[in-house]
N, C-alpha and C positions, 0 to 999 in steps of 0.2 A: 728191025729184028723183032723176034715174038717174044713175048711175055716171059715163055718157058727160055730161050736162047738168052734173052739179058739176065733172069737169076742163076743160071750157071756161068756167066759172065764174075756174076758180082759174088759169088759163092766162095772163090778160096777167098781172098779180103777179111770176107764175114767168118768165115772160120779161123783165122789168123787174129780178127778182133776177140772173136769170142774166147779163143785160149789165152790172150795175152790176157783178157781182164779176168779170166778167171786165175792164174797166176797171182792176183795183186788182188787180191778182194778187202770189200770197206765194207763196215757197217753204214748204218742209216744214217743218211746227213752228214756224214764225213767221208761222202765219197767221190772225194778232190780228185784224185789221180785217173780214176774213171770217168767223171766229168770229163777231166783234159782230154781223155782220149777218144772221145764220144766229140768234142768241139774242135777237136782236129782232120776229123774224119768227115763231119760235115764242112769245116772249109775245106780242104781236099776235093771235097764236090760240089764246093760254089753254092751251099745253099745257106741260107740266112737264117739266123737263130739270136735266141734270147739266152742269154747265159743267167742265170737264176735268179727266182724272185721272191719276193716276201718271205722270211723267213726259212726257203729252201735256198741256199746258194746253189748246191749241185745242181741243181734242177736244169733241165735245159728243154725248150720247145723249140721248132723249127720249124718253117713253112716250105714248102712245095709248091709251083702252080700260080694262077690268077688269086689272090687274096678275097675279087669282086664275087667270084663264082661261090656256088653255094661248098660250104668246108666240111668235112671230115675228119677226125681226130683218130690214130694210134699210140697208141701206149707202150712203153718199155718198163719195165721195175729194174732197179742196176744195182741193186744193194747186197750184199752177201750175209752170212749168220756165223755167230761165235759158237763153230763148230770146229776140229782140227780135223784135216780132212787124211780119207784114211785108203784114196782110190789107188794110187801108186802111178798117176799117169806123168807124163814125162813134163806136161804145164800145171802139175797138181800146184797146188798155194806155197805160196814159197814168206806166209803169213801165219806162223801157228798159233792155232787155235781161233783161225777165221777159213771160211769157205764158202764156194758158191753151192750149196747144197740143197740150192733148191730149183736152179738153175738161171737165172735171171742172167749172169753173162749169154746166156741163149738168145733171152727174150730180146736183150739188147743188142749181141750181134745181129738179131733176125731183124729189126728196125732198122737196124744201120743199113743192113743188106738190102734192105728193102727202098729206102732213102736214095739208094742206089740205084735201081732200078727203076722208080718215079722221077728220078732226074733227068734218066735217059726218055724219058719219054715224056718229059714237064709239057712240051708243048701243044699236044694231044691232048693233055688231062683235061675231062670238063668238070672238076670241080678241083679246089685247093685241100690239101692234104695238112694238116698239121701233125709232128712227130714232138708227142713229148715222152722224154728220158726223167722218167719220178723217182725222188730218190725215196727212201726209208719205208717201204711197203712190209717190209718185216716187225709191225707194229709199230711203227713211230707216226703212220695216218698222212705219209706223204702227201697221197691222192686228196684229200679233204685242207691241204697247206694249198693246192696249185689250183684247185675250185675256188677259193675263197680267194687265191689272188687272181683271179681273172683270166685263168688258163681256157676256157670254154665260153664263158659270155661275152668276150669281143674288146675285154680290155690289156689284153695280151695275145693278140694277132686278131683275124676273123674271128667271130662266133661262131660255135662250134654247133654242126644241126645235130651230127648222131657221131659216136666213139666205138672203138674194137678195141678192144684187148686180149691176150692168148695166155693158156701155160702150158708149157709141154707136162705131160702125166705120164710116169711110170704104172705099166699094170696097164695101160691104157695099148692096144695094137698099135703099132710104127705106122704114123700116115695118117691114122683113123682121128677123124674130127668127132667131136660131142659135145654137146648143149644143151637146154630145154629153154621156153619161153619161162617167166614168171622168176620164183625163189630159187638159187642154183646153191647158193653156198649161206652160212647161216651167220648169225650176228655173234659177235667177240667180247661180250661183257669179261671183267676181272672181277674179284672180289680178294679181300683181306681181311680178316678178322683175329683182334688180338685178345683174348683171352686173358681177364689182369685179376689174378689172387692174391695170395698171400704165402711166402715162401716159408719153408719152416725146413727143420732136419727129418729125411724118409725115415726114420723112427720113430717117428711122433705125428704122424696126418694129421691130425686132430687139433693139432696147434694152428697147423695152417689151414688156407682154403686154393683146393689143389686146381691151378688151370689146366693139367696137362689132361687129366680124366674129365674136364668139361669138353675140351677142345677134342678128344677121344671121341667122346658121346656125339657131337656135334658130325663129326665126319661120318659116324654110323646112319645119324638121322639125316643128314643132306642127301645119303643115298635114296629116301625116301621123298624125297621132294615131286622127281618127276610121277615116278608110280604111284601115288597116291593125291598127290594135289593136282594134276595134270592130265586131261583127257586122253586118253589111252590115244585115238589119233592126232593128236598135236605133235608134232615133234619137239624135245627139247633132251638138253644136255646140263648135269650139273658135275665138276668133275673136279676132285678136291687133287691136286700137286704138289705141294707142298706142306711140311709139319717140320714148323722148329721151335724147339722145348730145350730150355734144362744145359747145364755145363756138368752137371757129377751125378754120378749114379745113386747116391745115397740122399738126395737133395731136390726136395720140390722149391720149384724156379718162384719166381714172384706170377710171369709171366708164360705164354704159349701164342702161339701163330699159326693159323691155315690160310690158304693162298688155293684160288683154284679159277674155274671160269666156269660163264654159262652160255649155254649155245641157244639160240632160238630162229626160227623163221618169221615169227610174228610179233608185231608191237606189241599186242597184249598179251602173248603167253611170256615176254620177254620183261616185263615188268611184274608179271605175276611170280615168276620163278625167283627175279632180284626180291621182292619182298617176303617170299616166304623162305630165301638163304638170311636174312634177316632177321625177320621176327624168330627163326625155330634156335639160332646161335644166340640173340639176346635171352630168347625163355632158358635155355640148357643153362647158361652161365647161371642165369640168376638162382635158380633154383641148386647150383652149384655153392651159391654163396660169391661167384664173380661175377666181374663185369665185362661183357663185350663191346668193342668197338669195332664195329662194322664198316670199312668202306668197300661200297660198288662204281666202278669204274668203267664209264660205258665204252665200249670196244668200236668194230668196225660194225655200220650197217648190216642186214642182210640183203645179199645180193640178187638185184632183181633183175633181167633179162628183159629187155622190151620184146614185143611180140613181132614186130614188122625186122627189128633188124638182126633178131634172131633167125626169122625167115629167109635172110637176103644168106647170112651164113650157110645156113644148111642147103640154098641152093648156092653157093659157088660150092661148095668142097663137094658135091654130087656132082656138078660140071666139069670140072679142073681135076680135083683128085679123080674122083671114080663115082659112078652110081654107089659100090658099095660100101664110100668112105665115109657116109655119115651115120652116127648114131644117135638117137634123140634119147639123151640122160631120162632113165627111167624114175629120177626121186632125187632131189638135191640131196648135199651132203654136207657136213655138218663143220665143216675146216670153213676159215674166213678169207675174205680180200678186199684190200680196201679200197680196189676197182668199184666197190658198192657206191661211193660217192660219188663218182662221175654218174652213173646210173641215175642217182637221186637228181643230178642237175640236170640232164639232155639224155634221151632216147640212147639207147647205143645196146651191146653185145660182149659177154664175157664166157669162151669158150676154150675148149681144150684139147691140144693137141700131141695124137698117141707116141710114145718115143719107146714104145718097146719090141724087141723082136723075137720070136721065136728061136728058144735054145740060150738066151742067154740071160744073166742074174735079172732079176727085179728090182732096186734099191729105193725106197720109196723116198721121196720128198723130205728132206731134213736130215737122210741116212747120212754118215758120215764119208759113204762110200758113192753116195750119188752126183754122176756127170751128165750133163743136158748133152745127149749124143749130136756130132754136128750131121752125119747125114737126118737129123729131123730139121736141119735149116731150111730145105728147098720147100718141103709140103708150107711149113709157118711162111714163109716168103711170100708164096702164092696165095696164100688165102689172103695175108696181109695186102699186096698188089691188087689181087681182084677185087675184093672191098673198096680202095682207094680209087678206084676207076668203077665202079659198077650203077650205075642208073638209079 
């Protein structure tokens, strides 16, 4: 059978997987039930897997093919977000105030479905496939738990020579593939800063030493960080989310809190920015009369695209989809993944696939209202299959 004839084969399955886990969705590292049904599904199809490891239990890898032959790694994210979801579909979350909202039951039906389809044809394959299901990708740094236990250098299956990974994108055209070589998606720094006065009664300032108007001043001036300490072309992000202050209206708190991130492309604008969200919240308090305590909390790398297996992408989806399904991402963007760690270990490819159609909503990535449409399974399928088979 063809390429194209087995993923319509294995296509209701994978739509049948993808709605039941998006029904029952888990946060990060406690996603048991999706596990199960991700390692029932491979035994269903006879193929051998590792049920989790160091520190990931869900986790699951599975191999495809001759182990001897040179290996290839796909990726799935299975983890959902403490969203209540708001689509009205008839598998919508039957978990309130958890959802798959960013689509990852996609990512993982598309793996599964694809698992499927490398089966039927295992004996052809000239290199071995490895499928790993990562749990906790929604900040918890899955991807950098299954690096460091051995998921890519050869002490949890073959070594791994080069990795794919996919997200379906809203906004993005239905089918349409997109990538670039080099920086794709930017680094995930945290930061917290507590603000520590001295509380007195709103009648009297002067008694105390107010954190809420340091912490005030301090979020005015962090807006200044990029545009002024930062080369106009650098790209960088500083973006304050948080502010908790105070239980009474009449009543300066002892204490204040800001919470926010930094985004970067570069090591060194990425440490420049972490030190001057520091130093300008230490000088504000002080001169405040407080004290700051600053912690920065380094996120996910920035995601880098190797240059060879980014090419092998943008030539299947120009073969298989269409000449005119590829787009080369004219400028990274500034959202993370912590696909970046596979990157930093083995060569490989982190790309995205369009799930939008003409005439209907757009719900972006995190919206309460967003579903990974399944007619985007077939395009993610294929690319996923020609990668695991391609020269």
């Amino acid at each position: 059978m063809s390429i194209e004839s087995l993923i319509q084969q294995a296509l209701p399955r994978a739509i049948e997987i993808r709605r039941t886990i998006h029904s029952y969705p888990e946060l990060g590292y406690d996603e048991h039930e999706t596990a199960a049904i991700i390692r029932a599904e491979l035994t269903r199809l006879s193929i051998d897997f590792v049920a989790g490891i160091d520190n990931a239990p869900t986790a699951t890898v599975a191999l495809i093919g001759d182990s001897k032959k040179p290996c290839v790694a796909l990726r799935a994210d299975i983890d959902a977000l403490p969203i209540h979801e708001q689509t009205g579909a008839s598998y919508a979350s039957k978990r309130p105030g958890l959802m798959h909202a960013c689509g990852h039951d996609g990512h993982t039906a598309n793996l599964l479905g694809t698992a499927a389809v490398l089966k039927g044809m295992e004996k052809d394959l000239n290199r071995c496939v490895k499928l790993i299901f990562q749990p906790a990708e929604e900040g918890g740094a899955g991807a950098d738990r299954l690096v460091k236990a051995g998921a890519l250098d050869g002490r949890i299956g073959p070594k791994v020579e080069v990795i794919y990974g996919l997200h379906g994108l809203p906004g993005l055209p239905h089918g349409l593939v997109s990538s670039r070589v080099g920086a794709l998606l930017a680094s995930t720094d945290t930061f917290v800063v507590k603000f520590i006065g001295r509380g007195c009664h709103g009648a009297f300032p002067h008694l105390g030493r107010d954190p809420i108007v340091a912490a005030a001043e301090a979020v005015i001036s962090l807006q200044q960080v990029v545009s002024r300490e930062l080369d106009p072309t650098e790209p960088g992000v500083v973006t304050v989310g948080q502010f908790h202050a105070g239980t009474a209206e009449n009543v300066i708190p002892d204490e204040a809190m800001i919470e926010g991130t930094i985004r970067t492309l570069d090591p060194k604008v990425r440490t420049k920015l972490a030190e001057a969200v520091k130093r300008r919240c230490e000088h504000i308090a002080m001169s405040a009369g407080c004290q700051a305590v600053v912690s920065i909390d380094a996120g996910y790398p920035t995601t880098i695209n190797h240059a060879a297996p980014t090419r092998t992408v943008e030539s299947i989806a120009r073969k298989h989809l269409g000449e005119d399904k590829w787009l080369t991402a004219a400028r990274p963007v500034m959202g993370g993944e912590d696909f970046a760690y596979y990157l930093e270990a083995v060569p490989g490819c982190f790309f995205m696939v369009g799930v939008s159609k003409p005439g209907q909503p757009v719900w972006p990535l995190h919206s309460d209202r967003y579903d990974f449409p399944d007619d985007a399974l077939p395009s993610c399928m294929r690319m996923f299959v020609e990668l695991a088979v391609a020269e």
